[in-house]
VMD Tcl script that draws the C-alpha trace (Angstrom):
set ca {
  {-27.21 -29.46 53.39}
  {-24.59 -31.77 54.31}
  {-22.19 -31.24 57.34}
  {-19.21 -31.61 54.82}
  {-20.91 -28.67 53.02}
  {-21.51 -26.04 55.31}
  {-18.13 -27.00 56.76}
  {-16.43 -25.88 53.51}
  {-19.63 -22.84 52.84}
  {-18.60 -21.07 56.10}
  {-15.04 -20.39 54.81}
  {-16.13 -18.99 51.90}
  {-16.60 -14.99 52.21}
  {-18.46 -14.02 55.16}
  {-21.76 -14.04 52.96}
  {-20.82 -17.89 52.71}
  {-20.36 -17.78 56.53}
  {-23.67 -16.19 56.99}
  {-25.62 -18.90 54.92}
  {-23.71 -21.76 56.74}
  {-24.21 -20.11 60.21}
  {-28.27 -20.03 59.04}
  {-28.43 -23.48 57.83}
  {-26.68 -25.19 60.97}
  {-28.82 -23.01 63.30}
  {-31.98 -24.66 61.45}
  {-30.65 -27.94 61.52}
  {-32.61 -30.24 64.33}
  {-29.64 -32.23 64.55}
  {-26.50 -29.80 65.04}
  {-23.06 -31.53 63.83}
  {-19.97 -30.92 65.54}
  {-18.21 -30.65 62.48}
  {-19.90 -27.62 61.17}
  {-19.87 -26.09 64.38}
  {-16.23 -26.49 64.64}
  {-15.53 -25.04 61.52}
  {-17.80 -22.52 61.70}
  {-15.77 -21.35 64.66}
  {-12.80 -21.90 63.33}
  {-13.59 -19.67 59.79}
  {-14.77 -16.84 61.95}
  {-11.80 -16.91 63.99}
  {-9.62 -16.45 60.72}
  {-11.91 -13.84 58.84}
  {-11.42 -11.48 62.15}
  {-7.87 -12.05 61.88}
  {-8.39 -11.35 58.43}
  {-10.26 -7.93 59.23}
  {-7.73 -6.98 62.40}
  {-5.25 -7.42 59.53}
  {-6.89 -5.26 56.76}
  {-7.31 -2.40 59.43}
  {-3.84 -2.14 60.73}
  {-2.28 -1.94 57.01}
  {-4.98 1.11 56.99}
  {-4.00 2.55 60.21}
  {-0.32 2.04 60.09}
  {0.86 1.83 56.25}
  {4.66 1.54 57.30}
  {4.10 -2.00 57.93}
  {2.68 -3.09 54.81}
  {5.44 -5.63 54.15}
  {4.58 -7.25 57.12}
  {0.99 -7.08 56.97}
  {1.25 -8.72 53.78}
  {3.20 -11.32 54.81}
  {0.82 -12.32 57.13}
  {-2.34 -11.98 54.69}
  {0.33 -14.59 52.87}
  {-0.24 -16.55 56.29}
  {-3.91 -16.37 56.88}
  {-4.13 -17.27 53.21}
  {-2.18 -20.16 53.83}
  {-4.23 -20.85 57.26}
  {-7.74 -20.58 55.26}
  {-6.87 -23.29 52.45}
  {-5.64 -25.56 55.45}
  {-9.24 -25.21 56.69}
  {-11.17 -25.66 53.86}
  {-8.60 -28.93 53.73}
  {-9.73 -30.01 56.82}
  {-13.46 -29.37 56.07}
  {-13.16 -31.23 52.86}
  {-11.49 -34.30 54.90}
  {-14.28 -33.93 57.55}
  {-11.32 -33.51 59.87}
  {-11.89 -31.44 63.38}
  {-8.05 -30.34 63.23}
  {-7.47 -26.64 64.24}
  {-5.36 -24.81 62.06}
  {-1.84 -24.41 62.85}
  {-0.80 -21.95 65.66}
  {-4.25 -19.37 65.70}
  {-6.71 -22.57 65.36}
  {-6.58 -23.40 69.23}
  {-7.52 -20.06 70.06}
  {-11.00 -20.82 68.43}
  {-11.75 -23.98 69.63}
  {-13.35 -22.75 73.08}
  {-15.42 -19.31 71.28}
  {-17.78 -17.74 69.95}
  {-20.41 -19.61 72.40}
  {-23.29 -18.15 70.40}
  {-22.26 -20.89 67.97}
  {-24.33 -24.22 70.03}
}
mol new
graphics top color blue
foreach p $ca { graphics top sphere $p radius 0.5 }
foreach p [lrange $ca 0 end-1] q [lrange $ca 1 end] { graphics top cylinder $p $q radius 0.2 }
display resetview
């Protein structure tokens, strides 16, 4: 597989994330690219997931919480975007937060 394509496989579903995270591993020649967006889709699904349990927890902030699963919605199309472009751009104001985790990612 391509760089470009387990860039964009790693934002889709976290069985998508699983595959790309498999294939880059095996890869003798590990690509920055992937590796950045592998961090970068990760990052968002566990916002994703923080998000889906507080609306559980605390249902008196469902408007909220669904205005930012608007967000994060918005955030994971501006990835795949940038995976698509082969661009290393973190997504607006979470994507920074990625940039320097998940070390188990090499």
């Amino acid at each position: 597989m391509s760089k470009k394509t387990i860039s964009i496989i790693s934002y889709i579903t976290i069985i998508g994330w699983i595959i790309a995270f498999l294939v880059y591993n095996n890869e003798t020649e590990k690509s920055s690219l992937a590796k950045f967006h592998l961090k970068q889709s990760l990052g968002l699904g566990i916002l994703g997931l923080l998000n889906e349990v507080l609306s559980f927890i605390v249902p008196s902030l469902d408007l909220g919480l669904t205005i930012l699963s608007l967000g994060l919605l918005i955030l994971w199309i501006i990835g795949i975007v940038n995976a698509v472009n082969e661009e290393e751009k973190p997504v607006p104001l979470v994507g920074n937060l990625f940039v320097d985790k998940f070390d188990f990612i090499k």
